[in-house]
C-alpha positions as CSV (number, residue, x, y, z in Angstrom):
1,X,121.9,19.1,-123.5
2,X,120.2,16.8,-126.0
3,X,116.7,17.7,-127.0
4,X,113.3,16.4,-127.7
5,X,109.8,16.8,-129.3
6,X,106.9,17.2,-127.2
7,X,104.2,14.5,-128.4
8,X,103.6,15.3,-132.3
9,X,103.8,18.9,-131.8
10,X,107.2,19.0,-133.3
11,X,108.0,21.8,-130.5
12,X,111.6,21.1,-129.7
13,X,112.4,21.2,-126.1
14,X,115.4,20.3,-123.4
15,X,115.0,16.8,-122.1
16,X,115.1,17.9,-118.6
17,X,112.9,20.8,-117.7
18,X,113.1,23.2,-114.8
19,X,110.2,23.8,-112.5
20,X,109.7,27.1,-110.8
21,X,106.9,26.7,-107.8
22,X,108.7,27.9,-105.1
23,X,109.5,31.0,-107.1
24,X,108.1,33.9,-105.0
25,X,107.7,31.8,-101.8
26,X,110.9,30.1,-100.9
27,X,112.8,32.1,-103.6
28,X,113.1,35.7,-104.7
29,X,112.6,37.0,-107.9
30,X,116.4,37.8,-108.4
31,X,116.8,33.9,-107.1
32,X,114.5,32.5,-109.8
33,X,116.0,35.0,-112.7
34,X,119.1,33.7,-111.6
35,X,117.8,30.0,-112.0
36,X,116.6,30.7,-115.9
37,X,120.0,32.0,-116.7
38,X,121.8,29.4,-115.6
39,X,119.3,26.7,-116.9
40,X,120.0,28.5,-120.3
41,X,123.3,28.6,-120.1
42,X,123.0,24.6,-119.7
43,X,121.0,24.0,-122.5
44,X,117.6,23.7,-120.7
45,X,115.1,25.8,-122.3
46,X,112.0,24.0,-120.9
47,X,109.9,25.3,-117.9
48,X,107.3,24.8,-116.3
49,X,105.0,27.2,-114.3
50,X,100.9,27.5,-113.2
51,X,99.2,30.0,-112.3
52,X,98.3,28.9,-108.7
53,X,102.1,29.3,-108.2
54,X,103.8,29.3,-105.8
55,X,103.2,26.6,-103.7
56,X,104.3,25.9,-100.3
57,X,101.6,26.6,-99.1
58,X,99.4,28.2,-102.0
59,X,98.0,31.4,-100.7
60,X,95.5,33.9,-101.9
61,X,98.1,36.7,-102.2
62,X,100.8,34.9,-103.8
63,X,98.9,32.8,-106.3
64,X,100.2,34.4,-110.0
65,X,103.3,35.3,-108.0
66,X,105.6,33.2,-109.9
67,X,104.3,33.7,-113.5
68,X,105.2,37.5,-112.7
69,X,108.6,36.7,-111.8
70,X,109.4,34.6,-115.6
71,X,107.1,37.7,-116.9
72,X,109.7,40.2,-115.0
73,X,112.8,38.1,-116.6
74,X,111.2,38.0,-120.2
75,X,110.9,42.2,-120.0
76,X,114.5,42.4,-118.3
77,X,116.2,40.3,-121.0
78,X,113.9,40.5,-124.3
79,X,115.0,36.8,-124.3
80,X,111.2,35.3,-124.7
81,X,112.1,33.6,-127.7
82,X,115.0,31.3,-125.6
83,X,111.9,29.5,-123.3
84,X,109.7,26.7,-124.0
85,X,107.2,28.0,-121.8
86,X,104.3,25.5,-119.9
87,X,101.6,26.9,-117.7
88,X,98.8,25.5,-116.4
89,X,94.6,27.0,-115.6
90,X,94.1,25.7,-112.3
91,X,90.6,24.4,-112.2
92,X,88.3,22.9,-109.3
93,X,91.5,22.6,-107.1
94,X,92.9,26.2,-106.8
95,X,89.9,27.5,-103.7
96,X,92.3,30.9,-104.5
97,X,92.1,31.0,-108.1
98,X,88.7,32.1,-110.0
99,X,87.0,30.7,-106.7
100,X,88.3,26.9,-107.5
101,X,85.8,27.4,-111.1
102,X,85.9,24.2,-113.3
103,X,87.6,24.1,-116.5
104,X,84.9,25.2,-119.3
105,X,85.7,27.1,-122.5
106,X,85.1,30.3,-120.7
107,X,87.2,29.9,-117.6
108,X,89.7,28.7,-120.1
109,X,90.3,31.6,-121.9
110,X,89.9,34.2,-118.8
111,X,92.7,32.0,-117.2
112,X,95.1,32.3,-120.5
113,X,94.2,35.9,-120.7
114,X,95.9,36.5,-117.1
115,X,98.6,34.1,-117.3
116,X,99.8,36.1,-120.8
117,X,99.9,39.4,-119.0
118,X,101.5,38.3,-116.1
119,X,104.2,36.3,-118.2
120,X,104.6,39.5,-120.4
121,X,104.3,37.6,-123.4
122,X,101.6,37.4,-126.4
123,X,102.1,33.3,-126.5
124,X,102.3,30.2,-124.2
125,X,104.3,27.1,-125.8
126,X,102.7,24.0,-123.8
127,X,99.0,25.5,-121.8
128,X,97.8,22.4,-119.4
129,X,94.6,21.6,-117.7
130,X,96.7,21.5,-113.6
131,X,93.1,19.0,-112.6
132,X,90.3,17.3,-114.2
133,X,86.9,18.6,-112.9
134,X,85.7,15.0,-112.3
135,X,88.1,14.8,-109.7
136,X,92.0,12.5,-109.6
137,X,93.5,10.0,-108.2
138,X,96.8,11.8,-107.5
139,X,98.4,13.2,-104.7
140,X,98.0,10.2,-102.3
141,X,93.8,10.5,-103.0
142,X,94.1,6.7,-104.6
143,X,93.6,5.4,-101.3
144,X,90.2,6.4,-101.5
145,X,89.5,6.5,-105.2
146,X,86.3,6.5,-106.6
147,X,84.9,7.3,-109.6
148,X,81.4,5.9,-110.0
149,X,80.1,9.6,-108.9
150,X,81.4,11.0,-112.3
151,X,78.9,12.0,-114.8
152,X,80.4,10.5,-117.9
153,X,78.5,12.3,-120.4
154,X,78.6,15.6,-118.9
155,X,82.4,15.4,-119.0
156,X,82.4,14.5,-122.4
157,X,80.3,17.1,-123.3
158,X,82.4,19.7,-121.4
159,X,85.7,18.4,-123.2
160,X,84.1,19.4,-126.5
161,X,83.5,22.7,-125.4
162,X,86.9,22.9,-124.1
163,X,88.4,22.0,-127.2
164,X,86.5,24.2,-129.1
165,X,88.1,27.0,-127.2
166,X,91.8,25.7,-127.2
167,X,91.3,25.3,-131.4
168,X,90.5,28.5,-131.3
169,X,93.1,30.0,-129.3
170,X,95.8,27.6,-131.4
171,X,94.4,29.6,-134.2
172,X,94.7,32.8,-132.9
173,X,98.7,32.3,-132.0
174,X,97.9,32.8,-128.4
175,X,98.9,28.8,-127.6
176,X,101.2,26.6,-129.6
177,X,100.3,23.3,-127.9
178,X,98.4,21.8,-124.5
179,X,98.2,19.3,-122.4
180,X,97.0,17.4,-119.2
181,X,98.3,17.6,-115.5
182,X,96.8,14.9,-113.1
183,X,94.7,13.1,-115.5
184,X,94.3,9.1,-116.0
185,X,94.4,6.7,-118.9
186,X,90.4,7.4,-119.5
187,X,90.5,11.2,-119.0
188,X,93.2,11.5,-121.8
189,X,91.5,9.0,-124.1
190,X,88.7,10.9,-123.9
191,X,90.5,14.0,-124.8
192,X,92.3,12.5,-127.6
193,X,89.1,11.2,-129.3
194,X,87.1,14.4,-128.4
195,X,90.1,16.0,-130.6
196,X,89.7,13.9,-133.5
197,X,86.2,14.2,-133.8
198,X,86.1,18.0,-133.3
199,X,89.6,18.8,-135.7
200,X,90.9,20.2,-132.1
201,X,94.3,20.2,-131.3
202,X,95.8,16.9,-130.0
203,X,96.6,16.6,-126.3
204,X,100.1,16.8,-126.8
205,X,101.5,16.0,-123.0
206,X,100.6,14.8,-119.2
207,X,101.8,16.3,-116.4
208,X,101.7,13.5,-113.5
209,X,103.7,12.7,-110.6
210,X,106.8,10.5,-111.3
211,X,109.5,9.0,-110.1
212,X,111.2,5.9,-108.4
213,X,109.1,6.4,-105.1
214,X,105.6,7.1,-107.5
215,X,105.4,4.8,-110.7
216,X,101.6,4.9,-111.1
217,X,102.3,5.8,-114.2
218,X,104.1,2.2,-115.3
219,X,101.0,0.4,-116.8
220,X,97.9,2.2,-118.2
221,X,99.2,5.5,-118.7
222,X,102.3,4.3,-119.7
223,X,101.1,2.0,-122.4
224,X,98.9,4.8,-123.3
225,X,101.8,7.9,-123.9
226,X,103.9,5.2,-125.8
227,X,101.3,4.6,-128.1
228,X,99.3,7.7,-128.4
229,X,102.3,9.6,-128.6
230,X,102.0,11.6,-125.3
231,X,104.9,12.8,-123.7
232,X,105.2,12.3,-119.5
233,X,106.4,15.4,-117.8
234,X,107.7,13.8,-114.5
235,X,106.9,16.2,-111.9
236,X,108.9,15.6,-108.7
237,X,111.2,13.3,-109.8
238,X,113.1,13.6,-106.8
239,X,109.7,13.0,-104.4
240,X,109.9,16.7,-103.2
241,X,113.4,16.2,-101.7
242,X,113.3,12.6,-100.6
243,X,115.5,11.1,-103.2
244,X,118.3,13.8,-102.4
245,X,118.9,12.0,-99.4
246,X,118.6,15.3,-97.3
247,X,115.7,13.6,-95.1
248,X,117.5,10.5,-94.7
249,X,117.6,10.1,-90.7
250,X,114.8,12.1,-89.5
251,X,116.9,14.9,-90.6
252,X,114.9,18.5,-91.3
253,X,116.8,20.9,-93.2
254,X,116.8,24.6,-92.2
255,X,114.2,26.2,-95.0
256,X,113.7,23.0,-96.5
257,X,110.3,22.1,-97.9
258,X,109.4,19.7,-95.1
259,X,109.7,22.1,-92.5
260,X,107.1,24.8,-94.3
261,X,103.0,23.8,-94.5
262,X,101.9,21.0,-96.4
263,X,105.5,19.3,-95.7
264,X,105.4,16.8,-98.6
265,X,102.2,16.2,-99.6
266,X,101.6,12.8,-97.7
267,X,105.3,11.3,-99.0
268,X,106.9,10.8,-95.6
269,X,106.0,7.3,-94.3
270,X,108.3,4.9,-92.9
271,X,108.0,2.6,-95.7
272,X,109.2,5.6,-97.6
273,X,112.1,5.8,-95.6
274,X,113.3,2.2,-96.3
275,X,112.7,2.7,-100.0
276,X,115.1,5.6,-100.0
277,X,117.7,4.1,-97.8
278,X,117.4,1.0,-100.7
279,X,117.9,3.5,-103.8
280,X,120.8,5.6,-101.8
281,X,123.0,2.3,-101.5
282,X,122.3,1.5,-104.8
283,X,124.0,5.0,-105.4
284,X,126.3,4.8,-102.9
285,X,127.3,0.9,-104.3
286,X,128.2,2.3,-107.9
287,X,129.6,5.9,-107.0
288,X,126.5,7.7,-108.2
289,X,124.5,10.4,-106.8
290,X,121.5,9.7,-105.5
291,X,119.8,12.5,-106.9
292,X,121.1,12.6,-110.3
293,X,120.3,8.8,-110.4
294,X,116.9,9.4,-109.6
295,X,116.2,11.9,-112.6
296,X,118.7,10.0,-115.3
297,X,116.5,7.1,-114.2
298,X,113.6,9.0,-115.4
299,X,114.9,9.8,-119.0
300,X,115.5,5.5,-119.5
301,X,111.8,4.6,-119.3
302,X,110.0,2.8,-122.8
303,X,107.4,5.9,-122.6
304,X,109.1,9.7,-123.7
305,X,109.6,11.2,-120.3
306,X,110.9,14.7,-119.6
307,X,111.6,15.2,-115.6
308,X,110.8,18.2,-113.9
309,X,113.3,19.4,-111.5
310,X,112.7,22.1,-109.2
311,X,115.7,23.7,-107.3
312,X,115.7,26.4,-104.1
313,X,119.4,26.6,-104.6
314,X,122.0,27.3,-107.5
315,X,123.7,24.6,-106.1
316,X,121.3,22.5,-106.2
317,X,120.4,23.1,-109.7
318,X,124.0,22.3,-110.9
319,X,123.2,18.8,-109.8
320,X,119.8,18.2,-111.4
321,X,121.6,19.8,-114.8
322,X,124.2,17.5,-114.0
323,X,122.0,14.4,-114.4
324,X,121.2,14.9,-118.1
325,X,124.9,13.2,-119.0
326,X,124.4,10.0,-116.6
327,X,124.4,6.7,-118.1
328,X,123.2,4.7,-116.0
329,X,124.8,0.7,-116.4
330,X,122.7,-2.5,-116.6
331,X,123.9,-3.5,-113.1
332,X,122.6,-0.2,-111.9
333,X,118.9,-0.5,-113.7
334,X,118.7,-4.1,-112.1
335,X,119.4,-3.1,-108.7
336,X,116.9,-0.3,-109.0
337,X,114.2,-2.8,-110.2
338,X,114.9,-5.1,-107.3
339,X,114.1,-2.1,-105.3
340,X,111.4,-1.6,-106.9
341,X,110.1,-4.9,-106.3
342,X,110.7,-4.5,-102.8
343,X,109.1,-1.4,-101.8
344,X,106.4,-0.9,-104.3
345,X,104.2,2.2,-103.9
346,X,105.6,3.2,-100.7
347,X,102.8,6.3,-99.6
């Protein structure tokens, strides 16, 4: 698998990355060890966990749940050093975690201090900030953005104390790098400058939603990461299922994400529906499938991307690995902006 650098860390990393939140809900811990080994054996060393995990639905006694299960496969296999290893302190959006507690320099370090011992390691690779206290636009809240209840200064202020705290913790060898989750151009301007003035570490990545159903991140942002260096990490690349085709026709899979709570997270409209019809005859047109074409799609952008796959099945996971060696043709990238075109935004 060919290999990347995460912003200007110069942390080398798989280009895909393999995401682990139904580890400990819809998968066992012997699924998800299973999962790493595999990844491994592929050459995908990247992956990405939080400590609110798992998710479908997030519940008080699970939360932590899937940090313990990597934590149990670094003790089995004294193989720590093999993993990239993202996390992520949940902030004002985890009700279960630290009472939903904003990000500050002292939740911060409580947070890291729990996700070390449940990850049975002394270091995290890549530690990310899962919300922005002021609030986000993600998860289908644009609808009804607004931010002109944000206390600027206060957040600036805040961001400084934060970064403060993640220097420290740099130079103490307990993180190598951070980064964002759910943040906009501003937010991570912000950040960035709040680094430079303080000699902080520089935000190295964002975590936001991605994919050919959910390019928010096309203008702004994107102009941003190219130019600032930030690399995308593409969660749901495949629009929680969607863009398997597996929904396709009304159909509800036994087990499948869409038939536990939360479903998935505000993505199933009918205009969605069309949009995925579109992309699978694209697929279907030039002998591709649909999923792999949705995450090779991913790794062609102008902006560093790294997709985050997450898989229930081993099967399932041999396809996303598969993607990483699909080229995909100039006849197939213009059909997909076409698409595009046609069903922009479609939840």
């Amino acid at each position: 698998m060919n290999r990347t650098t995460l912003g200007r860390t110069g942390i080398e990393v798989s280009t895909l990355c393999l995401g682990s939140m139904t580890w400990g809900s819809q998968n066992t811990e012997a699924e998800g060890h299973a999962q790493i080994d595999l990844a491994l054996d592929h050459g995908c060393d990247f992956i990405d966990t939080a400590e609110m995990y798992p998710v479908s639905p997030v519940r008080a006694e699970t939360v932590g749940g899937t940090e313990r299960i990597i934590g149990t496969w670094n003790a089995r296999t004294g193989r720590r050093s093999d993993l990239v290893i993202a996390t992520k302190v949940t902030g004002l959006n985890g009700q279960f975690v630290r009472e939903g507690q904003p990000v500050t320099a002292k939740t911060l370090r409580a947070a890291l201090e729990g996700s070390l011992q449940r990850l049975q390691t002394d270091y995290i690779d890549l530690y990310q900030l899962h919300w922005p206290n002021r609030g986000s636009f993600h998860f289908r809240q644009i609808w009804a953005f607004d931010p002109s209840g944000q206390d600027a200064t206060a957040e600036i202020e805040n961001m400084h104390g934060v970064m403060a705290a993640l220097k420290d913790l740099v130079a103490e060898g307990k993180i190598r790098a951070w980064g964002l989750s759910n943040e906009s151009t501003w937010g991570t301007m912000q950040w960035l400058a709040a680094a430079a003035e303080t000699g902080g570490p520089r935000v190295a990545s964002i975590q936001n939603e991605y994919s050919l159903l959910c390019r928010q991140f096309d203008s702004d942002l994107g102009e941003m990461a190219l130019h600032e260096n930030v690399s995308l990490l593409a969660f749901s690349p495949l629009a929680t299922g969607l863009l398997t085709g597996k929904y396709r026709g009304g159909a509800r899979p036994e087990g499948s994400r869409s038939t536990r709570p939360g479903g998935l997270g505000g993505r199933e409209t009918p205009r969605a529906a069309q949009a995925v019809e579109a992309y699978a005859a694209i697929a279907e047109e030039h002998g591709l499938n649909l999923a792999q074409m949705a995450i090779a799609w991913c790794l062609t952008r102008p902006f560093q991307t790294i997709p985050i796959f997450g898989a229930t099945s081993i099967d399932q996971l041999q396809i996303a690995l598969g993607a990483v060696d699909l080229r995909l043709d100039d006849d197939v990238m213009a059909a997909i902006a076409a698409a595009h075109k046609a069903h922009p935004m479609p939840y």
